[in-house]
C-alpha positions in Angstrom: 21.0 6.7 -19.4 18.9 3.6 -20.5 21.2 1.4 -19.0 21.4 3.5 -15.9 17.5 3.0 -15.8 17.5 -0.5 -16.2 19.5 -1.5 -13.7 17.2 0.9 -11.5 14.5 -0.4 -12.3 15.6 -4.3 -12.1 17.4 -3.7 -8.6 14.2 -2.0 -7.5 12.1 -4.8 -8.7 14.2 -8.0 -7.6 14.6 -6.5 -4.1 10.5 -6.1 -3.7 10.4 -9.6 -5.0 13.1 -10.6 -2.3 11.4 -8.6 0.5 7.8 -10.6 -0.6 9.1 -14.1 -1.4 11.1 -14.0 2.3 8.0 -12.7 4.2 6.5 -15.5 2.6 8.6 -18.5 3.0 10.4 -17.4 6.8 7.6 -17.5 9.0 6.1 -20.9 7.1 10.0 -22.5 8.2 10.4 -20.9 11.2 7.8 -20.5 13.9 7.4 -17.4 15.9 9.5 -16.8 18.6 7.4 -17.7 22.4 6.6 -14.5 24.3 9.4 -14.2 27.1 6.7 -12.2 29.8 9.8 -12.3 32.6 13.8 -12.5 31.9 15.3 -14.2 34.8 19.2 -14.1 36.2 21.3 -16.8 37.1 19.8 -17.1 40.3 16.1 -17.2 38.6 15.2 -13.4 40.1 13.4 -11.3 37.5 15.1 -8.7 36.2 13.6 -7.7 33.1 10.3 -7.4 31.6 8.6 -6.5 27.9 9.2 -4.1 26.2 13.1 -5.4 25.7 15.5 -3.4 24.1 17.6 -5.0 21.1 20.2 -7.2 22.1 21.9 -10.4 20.6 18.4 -12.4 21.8 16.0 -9.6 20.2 18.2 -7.6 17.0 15.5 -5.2 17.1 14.1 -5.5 20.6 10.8 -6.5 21.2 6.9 -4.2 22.0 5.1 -3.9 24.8 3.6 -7.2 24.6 6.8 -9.1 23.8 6.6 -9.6 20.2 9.8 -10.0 18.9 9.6 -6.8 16.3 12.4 -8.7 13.7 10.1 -11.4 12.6 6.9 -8.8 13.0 8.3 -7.3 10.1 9.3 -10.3 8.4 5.6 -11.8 8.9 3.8 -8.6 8.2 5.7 -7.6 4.4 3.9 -10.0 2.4 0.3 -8.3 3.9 2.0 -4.9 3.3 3.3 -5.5 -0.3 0.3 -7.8 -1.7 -2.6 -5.8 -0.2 -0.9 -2.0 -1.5 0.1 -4.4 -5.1 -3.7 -5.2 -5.0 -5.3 -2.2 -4.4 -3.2 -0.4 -7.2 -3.6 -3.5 -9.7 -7.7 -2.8 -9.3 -8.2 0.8 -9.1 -5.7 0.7 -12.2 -7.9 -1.8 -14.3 -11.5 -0.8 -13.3 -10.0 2.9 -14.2 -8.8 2.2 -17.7 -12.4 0.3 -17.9 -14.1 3.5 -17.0 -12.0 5.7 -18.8 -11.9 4.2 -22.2 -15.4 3.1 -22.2 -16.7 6.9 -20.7 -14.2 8.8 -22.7 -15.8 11.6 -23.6 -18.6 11.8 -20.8 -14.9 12.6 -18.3 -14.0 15.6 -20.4 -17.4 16.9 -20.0 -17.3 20.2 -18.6 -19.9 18.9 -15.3 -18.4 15.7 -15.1 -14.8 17.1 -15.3 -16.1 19.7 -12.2 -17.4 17.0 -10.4 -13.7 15.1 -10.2 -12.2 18.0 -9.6 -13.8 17.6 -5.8 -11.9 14.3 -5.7 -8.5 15.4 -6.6 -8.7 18.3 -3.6 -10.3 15.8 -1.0 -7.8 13.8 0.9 -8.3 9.8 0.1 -7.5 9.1 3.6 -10.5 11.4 5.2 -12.8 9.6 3.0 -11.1 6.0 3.9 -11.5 6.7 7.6 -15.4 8.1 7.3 -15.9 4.8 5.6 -14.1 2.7 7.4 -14.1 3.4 10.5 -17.8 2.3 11.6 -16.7 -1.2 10.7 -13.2 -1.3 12.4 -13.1 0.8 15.1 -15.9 -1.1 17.1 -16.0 -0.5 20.5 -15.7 -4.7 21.1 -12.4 -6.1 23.2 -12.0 -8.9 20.9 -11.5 -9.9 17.1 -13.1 -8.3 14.2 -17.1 -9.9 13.8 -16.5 -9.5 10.5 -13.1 -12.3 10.0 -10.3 -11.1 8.6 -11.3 -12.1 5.4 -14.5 -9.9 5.5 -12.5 -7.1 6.7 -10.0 -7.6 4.0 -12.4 -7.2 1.4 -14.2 -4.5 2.6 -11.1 -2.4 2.8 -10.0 -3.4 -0.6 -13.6 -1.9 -1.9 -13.7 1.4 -0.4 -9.5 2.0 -0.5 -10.3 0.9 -4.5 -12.8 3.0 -5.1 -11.7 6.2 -3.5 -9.5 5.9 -6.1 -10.9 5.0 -9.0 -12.2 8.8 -10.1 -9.5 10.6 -10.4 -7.4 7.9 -12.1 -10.0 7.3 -14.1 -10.2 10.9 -15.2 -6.2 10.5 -16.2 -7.1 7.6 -18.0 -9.6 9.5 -20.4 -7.6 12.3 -20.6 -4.7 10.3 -21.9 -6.9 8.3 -24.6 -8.4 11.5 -25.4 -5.2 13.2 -26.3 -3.8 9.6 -27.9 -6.9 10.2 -30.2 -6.4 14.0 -31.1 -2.8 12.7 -32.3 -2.1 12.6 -36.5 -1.7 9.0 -36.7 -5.1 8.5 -35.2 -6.9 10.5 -37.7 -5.1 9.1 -40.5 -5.5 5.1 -39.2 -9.7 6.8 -39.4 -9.3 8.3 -42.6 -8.2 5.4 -43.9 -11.2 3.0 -42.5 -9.8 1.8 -39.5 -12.8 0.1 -37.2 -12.4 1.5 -33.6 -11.1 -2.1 -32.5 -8.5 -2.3 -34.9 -7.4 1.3 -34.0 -7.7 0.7 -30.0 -5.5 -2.3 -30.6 -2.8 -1.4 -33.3 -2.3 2.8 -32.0 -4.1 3.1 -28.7 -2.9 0.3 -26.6 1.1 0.2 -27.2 0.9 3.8 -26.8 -1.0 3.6 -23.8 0.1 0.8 -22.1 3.6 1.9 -20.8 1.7 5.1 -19.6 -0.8 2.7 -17.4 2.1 1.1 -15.6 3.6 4.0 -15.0 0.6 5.4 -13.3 0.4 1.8 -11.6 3.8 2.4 -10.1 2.2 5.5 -8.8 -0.2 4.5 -7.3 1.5 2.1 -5.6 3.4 5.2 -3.5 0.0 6.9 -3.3 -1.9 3.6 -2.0 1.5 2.8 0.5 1.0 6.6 1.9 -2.7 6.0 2.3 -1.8 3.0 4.3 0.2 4.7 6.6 -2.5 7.4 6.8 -5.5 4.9 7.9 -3.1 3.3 10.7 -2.1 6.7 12.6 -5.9 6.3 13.0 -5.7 2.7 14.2 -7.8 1.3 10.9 -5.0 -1.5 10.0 -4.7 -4.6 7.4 -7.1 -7.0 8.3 -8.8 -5.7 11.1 -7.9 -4.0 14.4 -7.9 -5.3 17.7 -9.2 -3.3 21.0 -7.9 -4.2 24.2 -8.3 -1.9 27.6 -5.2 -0.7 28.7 -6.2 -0.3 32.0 -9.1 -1.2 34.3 -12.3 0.4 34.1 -11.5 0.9 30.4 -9.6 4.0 30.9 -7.4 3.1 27.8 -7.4 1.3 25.2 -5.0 -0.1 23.1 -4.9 -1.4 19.4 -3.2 -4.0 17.7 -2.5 -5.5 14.2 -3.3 -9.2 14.2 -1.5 -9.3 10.4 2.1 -7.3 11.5 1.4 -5.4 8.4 4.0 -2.6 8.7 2.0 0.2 8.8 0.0 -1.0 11.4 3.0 -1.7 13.8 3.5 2.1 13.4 0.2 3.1 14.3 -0.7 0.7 17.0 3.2 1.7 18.4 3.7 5.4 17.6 3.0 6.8 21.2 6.5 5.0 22.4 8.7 7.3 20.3 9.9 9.0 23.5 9.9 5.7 26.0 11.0 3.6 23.9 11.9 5.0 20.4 13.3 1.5 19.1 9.6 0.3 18.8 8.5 2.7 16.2 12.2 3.3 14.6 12.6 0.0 13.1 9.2 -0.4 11.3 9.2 3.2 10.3 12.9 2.9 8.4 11.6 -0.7 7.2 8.3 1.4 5.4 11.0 4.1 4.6 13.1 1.8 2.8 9.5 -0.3 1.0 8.9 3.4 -0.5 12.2 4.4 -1.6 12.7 0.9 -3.3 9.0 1.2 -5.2 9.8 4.7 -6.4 13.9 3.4 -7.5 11.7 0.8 -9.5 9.1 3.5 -11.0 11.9 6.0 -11.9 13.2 3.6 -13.6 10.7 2.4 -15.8 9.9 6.0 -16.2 13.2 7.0 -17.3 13.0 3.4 -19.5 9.6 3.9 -21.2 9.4 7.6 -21.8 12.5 6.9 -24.0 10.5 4.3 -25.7 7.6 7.0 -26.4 10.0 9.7 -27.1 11.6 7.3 -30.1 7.9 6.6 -31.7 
């Protein structure tokens, strides 16, 4: 069985690095394929215009606006992977922070009543309340804010949303570390809280963190998916009118972030279902390879813990 679970957990991991390392290094060789607005026969009449259907010029077709959708989803996995790696890296370290510094304020009885509104309250309602005043403006044109700004505001509030409830996982896990017979003896015996905290609490603790890391990485990749349905994307939306007189308008993902070609794409499943398919079975497969790689190093360190 450990073997079994290594080799899940390293084909999990080596294929996220692949997918990340690619996104990163393809579009810096290869330049984006032009916008073809009108396909032409041999006699130069037009016969064809975006969205195109896949073919040997476009594997995966192309959208509405004649982005070829192969290299979207090339481009867009590194803003994917990174920003939901991010997210999940913070809300896990501010957390443990919180939770081994507040330990026993979080199993108060009113503090542990007060989380319990957070674990019941959907991240992504609170995401889009927050959110949503400072990307879904009612401008035609790029975020005021730069993609940077918008970036960093969506890393605060996606973080903290978070940070709770985790936190409250992370106190109740060094709580029941310290309730444990080793603990009391390594305090019988004189042991300053740092020593203790180094030598018992954090090897015991530590493979628990990254599984709750890997965890969150799911959790924060759902959330994702959530915020774009709503048009709130990776970097900033971008509101065009679909029609004159502003009848429609229609949102865009400057970044190709995958969850954002989804949501900004999502009304052609029955026009043009090739659109949506292809970055929905590309997030498919992201998910299904993050929670191969979590099994796995659930499988690999709960043996660990189980043998101490």
């Amino acid at each position: 069985m450990k073997k079994k679970s290594n080799k899940r957990f390293k084909f999990g991991l080596i294929s996220l690095s692949v997918f990340l390392l690619f996104s990163i290094i393809w579009p810096a060789l290869v330049p984006e394929p032009d916008i073809i607005p009108f396909l032409h026969d041999e006699h130069g009449r037009s016969i064809a215009m975006p969205p195109y259907p896949p073919s040997a010029d476009f594997w995966f077709g192309t959208d509405r606006e004649g982005v070829d959708i192969l290299y979207a989803l090339i481009k867009g996995a590194k803003y994917t992977l990174l920003f939901a790696l991010a997210v999940s890296s913070l809300r896990l370290c501010l957390a443990t922070v919180l939770g081994l510094l507040f330990r026993r304020s979080f199993s108060s009885p009113w503090m542990a009543g007060f989380l319990q509104a957070f674990t019941f309250m959907p991240q992504s309602l609170l995401a889009i309340i927050w959110l949503g005043p400072f990307i879904l403006y009612e401008l035609r044109s790029a975020s005021p804010l730069g993609f940077t700004g918008t970036v960093v505001i969506q890393l605060l509030i996606v973080v903290w949303i978070g940070i709770p409830s985790l936190a409250k996982m992370v106190a109740e896990t060094a709580d029941h570390l310290y309730q444990l017979d080793f603990m009391e003896s390594a305090r019988t015996l004189g042991g300053t809280p740092w020593h203790i905290a180094k030598t018992h609490l954090f090897p015991h603790i530590l493979p628990r963190l990254v599984i709750l890391a890997g965890r969150q990485l799911v959790q924060v990749l759902t959330l994702i998916l959530h915020l774009a349905i709503f048009h709130i994307f990776i970097g900033g939306t971008t509101i065009r009118s679909g029609q004159a007189h502003d009848q429609f308008s229609l949102y865009y993902t400057g970044t190709y972030e995958w969850a954002g070609l989804i949501g900004s794409s999502y009304q052609n499943l029955m026009t043009e279902p090739y659109i949506v398919f292809f970055p929905v079975l590309a997030y498919t497969l992201l998910i299904l390879l993050v929670n191969i790689t979590v099994k796995g190093f659930e499988q690999q360190a709960g043996g660990r813990l189980r043998s101490r």
